[in-house]
N, C-alpha and C positions, 0 to 999 in steps of 0.2 A: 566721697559720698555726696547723696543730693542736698541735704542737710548742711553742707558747710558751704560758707562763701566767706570771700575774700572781701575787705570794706569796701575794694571798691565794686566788688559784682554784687555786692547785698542791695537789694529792692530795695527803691527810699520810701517807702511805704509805713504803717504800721500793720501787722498780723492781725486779723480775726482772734487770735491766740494772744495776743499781747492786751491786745484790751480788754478778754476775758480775766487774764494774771490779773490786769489793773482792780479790776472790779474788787478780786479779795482785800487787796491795799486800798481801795475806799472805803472798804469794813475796815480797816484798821486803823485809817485815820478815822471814822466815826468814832469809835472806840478808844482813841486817845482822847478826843476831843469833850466824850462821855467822864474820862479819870479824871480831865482836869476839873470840868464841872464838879464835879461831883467829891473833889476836894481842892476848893479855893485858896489855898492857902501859898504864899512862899515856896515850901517842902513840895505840896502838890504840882506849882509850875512846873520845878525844877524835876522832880521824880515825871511829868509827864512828857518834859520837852527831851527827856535822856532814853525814853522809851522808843520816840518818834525817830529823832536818831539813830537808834538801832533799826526801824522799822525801814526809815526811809536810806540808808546804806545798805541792806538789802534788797531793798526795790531797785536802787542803781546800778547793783553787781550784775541783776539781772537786764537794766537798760542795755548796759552794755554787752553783755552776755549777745542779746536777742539781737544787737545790733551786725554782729559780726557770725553768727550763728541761727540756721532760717529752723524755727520753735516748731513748725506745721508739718516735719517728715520725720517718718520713722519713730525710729525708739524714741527720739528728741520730744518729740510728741506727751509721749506717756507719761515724761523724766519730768513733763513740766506741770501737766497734770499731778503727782507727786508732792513738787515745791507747794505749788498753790494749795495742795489738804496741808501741808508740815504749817505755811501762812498763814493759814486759816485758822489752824491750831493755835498760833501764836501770836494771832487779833482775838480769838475768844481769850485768850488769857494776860489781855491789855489791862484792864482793870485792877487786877491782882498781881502784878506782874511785880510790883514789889511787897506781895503780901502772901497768900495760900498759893497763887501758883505763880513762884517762881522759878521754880523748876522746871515744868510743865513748859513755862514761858523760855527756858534755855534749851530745853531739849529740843523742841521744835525749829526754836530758831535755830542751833548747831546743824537741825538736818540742814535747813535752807542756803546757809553756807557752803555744806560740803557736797551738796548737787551742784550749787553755782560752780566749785573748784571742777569739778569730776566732768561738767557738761564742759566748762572751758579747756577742760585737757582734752578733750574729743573735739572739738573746734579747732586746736593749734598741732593737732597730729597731720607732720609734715609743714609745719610752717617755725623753725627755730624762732626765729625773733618773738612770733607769738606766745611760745613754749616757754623760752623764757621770761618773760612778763610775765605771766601765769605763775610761773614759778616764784618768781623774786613775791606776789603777791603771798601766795597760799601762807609763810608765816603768819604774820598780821591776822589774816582773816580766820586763821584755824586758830589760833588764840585768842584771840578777840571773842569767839564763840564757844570756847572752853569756860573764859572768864566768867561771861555771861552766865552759863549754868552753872558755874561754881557761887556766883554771887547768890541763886537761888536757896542755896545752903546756910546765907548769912542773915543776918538778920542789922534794921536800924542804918547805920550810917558806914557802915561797914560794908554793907549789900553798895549803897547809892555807890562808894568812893570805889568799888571794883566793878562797876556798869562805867562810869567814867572813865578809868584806866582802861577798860576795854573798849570802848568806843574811841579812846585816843591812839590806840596800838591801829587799829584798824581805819580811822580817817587819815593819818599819818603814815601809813604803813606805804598806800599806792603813791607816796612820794619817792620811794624808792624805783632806780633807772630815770627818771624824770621823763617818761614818758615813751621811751624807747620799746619799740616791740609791736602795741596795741594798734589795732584796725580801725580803722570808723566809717561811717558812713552820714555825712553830715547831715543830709535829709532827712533820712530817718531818725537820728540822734535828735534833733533840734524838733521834731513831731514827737516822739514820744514823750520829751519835757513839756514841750506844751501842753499835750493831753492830760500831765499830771498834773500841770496847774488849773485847767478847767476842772479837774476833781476837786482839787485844793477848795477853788472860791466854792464849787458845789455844796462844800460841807458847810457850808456858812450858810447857803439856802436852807442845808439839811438843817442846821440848826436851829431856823427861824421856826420851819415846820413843828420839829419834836418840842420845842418852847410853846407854842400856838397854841399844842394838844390840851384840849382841854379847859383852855382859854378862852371869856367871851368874845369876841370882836366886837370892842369896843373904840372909838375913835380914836384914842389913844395907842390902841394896839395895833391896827391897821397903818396909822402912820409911823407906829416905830418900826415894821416889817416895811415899809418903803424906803424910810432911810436906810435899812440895813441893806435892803436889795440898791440902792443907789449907792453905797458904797461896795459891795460886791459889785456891781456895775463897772464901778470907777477901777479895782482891780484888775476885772478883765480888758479895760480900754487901755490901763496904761502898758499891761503887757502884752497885747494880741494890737494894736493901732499902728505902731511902727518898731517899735523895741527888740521885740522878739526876731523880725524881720532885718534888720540890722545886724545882729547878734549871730543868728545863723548866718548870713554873709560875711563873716568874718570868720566863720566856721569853715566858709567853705575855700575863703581864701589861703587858711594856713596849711600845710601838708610834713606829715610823715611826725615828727614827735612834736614839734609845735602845736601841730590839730590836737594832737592828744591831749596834751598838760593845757591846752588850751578850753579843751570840753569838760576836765576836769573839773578846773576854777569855775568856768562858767558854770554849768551844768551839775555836774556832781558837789560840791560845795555849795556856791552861790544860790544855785536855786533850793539847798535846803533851807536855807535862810529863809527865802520866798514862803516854801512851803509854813516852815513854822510861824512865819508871824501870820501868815491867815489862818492857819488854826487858831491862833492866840485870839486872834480877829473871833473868829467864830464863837470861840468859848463866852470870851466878851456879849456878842449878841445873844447868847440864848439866856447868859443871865440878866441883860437886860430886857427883853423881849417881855417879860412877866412880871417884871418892875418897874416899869419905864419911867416912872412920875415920882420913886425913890430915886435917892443917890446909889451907886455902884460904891461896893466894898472898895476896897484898896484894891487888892488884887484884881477883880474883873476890870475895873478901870486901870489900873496898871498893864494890864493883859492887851486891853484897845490900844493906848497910845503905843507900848512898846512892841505891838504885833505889827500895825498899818505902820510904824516906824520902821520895823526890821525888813517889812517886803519895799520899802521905800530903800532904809542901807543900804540891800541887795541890788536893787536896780543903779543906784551911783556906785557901788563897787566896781559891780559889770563894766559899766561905762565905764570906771577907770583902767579896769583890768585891758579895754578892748580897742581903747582911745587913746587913754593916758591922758582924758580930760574928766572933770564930771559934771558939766552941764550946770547952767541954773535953778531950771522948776522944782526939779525934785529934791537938791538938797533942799532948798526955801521952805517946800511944804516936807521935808522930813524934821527941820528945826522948828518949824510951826506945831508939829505934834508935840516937839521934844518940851516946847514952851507950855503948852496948854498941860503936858499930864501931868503936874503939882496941883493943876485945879478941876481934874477928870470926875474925880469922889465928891466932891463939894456942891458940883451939879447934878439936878434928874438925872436918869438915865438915856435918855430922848435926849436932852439937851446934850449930852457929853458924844451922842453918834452924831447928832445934828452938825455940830463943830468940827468933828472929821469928818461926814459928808461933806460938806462945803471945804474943807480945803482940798479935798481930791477933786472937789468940781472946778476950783478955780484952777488946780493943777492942768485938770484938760483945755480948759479955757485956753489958758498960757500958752501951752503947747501947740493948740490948734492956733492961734493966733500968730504967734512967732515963728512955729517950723512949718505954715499953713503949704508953702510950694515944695520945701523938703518933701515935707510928708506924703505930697501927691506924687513927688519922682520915686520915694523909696516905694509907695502902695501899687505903682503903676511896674515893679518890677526895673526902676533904671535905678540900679545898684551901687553902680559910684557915686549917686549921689549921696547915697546912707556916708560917705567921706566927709563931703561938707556940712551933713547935719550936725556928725559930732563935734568936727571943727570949729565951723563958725555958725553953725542954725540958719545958713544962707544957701540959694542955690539958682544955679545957673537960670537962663530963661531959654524958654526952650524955642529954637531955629521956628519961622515962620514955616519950613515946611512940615 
């Protein structure tokens, strides 16, 4: 069929079609981003960071899916049209997702799984190795999405502890084969995560906007929407500057189950991490936004340090998953967060983004400073150097011709 390709015939591109899908998943992380606002509490982090979870391992089923599988022909077409109304279902029923629709919120998501399985079986017809990956998968993921709507049945702590168990069946599940089987296409794979991270810091914008509404612009509001847009700044520098570009050359260096279990960790784990802590970031800003010159609850300040903290984790993980080093700037200013959120609450609002604005600025600083000729071999496309950035942050000088 015209519809299937092989990882390595798949266009390193993303689809007209894949960016559409995204679109519904930026409703959704709205809509997470909305549950957590809008219940500050402990119980609310945690019930909205298990949602995301859910949300965001079905968005990935589908990365991968489209990576190996071209979404723009035929029946494949319609099938994803399909997913994206079942998604869309089950971003409207984000909010209540542990309350009046949690059922609603299971059934939809079970369709979204069992398309992903059904389109993946039509992708590996005629290709064993892929068939069975797929295979070794479909447990995990069909339970995982039973649990789910069965949790809608529960009620209290009982609901949370079987969304948990299900999302542990199904993160842990594609451990199994260690990576044996699955196609990739490392350009495209390593583009389509990005695009979801510029949705990510997006919502951080979005959040400044929907906080704003209705708000004077006032001196004070105006510059806490800058420092908040300066720190979404600093996001997109540290992971779109050189990081990300490194990280895909190492994607592209490994082959056959390495690449796999390799895009995995990076990619499907590690960048949930990403994702979550700039939600967390986000929820943070829109409650400050409208308070700015108050102290942050506990939570929204717990929410900032430990959000700009976890896309900080995420990024030395990487690093170490990709090196087996993890550099200096970023643990420094991820202990520099760790340090300040005991006294996050205790300051305004302004002052508490102020204090992570400026350590992500000096992060760039650093980094522009130290890795200043790395960084122009790896932006210029000379790829061996992205070796010696992680190694030594030092790099060759380049021949007078």
């Amino acid at each position: 069929m015209e519809a299937l390709a092989s990882g390595s015939e798949r266009v390193e591109r993303v689809t007209p079609l894949e960016l559409f899908f995204d679109l519904v998943f930026v409703f959704a992380i709205t809509q997470v981003t909305t549950l957590l606002a809008a219940e500050p509490t402990w119980g609310g982090l945690l019930r909205g960071l298990i949602v995301l979870a859910a949300l965001w391992w079905a968005w990935a089923a589908y990365a991968w899916l489209t990576n190996t599988l071209n979404p723009e022909e035929g029946l494949v077409r319609i099938a994803m049209f399909v997913v994206m109304a079942a998604m869309l279902i089950a971003a409207l029923a984000v909010p209540e997702a542990f309350g009046d629709h949690g059922v609603i919120f299971g059934v939809a998501y079970l369709v979204v799984r069992a398309m992903h399985l059904a389109l993946y079986a039509l992708a590996a017809r005629g290709d064993h190795d892929l068939l069975g990956a797929v295979l070794r998968m479909t447990p995990s993921s069909t339970i995982s999405g039973v649990l789910i709507l069965g949790a809608g049945f529960l009620e209290g702590n009982e609901r949370t502890a079987l969304w948990v168990i299900a999302l542990a069946i199904d993160y842990l599940g594609v451990l199994v084969g260690r990576g044996q089987g699955w196609r990739l296409s490392p350009g495209h794979f390593s583009e389509r995560h990005g695009l979801i991270v510029i949705i990510a810091i997006g919502e951080s914008i979005v959040a400044l906007g929907v906080a704003a509404t209705g708000t004077p612009l006032t001196a004070g509001v105006i510059t806490t929407a800058l420092v908040g847009m300066t720190i979404a700044t600093a996001l997109w520098w540290t992971y779109f500057d050189w990081f990300s570009i490194v990280v895909e050359h190492r994607l592209r260096q490994a082959t056959g189950a390495q690449q796999a279990t390799l895009a995995r960790d990076a990619y499907s784990y590690l960048h949930f991490v990403m994702v979550a802590g700039i939600v967390l970031f986000a929820m943070s800003l829109k409650k400050a936004l409208g308070h700015y010159d108050d102290h942050l609850d506990v939570v929204p300040a717990a929410a900032l340090c430990a959000g700009l903290g976890a896309y900080l984790l995420a990024h030395v993980l990487l690093r170490l998953r990709i090196s087996g080093s993890i550099g200096h700037g970023r643990p420094v200013a991820l202990a520099a967060l760790l340090v300040f959120w005991p006294f996050a609450d205790d300051v305004p609002a302004l002052a508490a983004l102020s204090v992570a604005a400026t350590i992500f600025v000096l992060l760039i600083a650093y980094e522009a400073i130290r890795y200043r000729e790395s960084r122009s071999f790896i932006r210029h496309g000379e790829v061996p150097t992205a070796e010696l950035l992680l190694q030594t942050g030092s790099a060759p000088r380049r021949s007078p011709s």
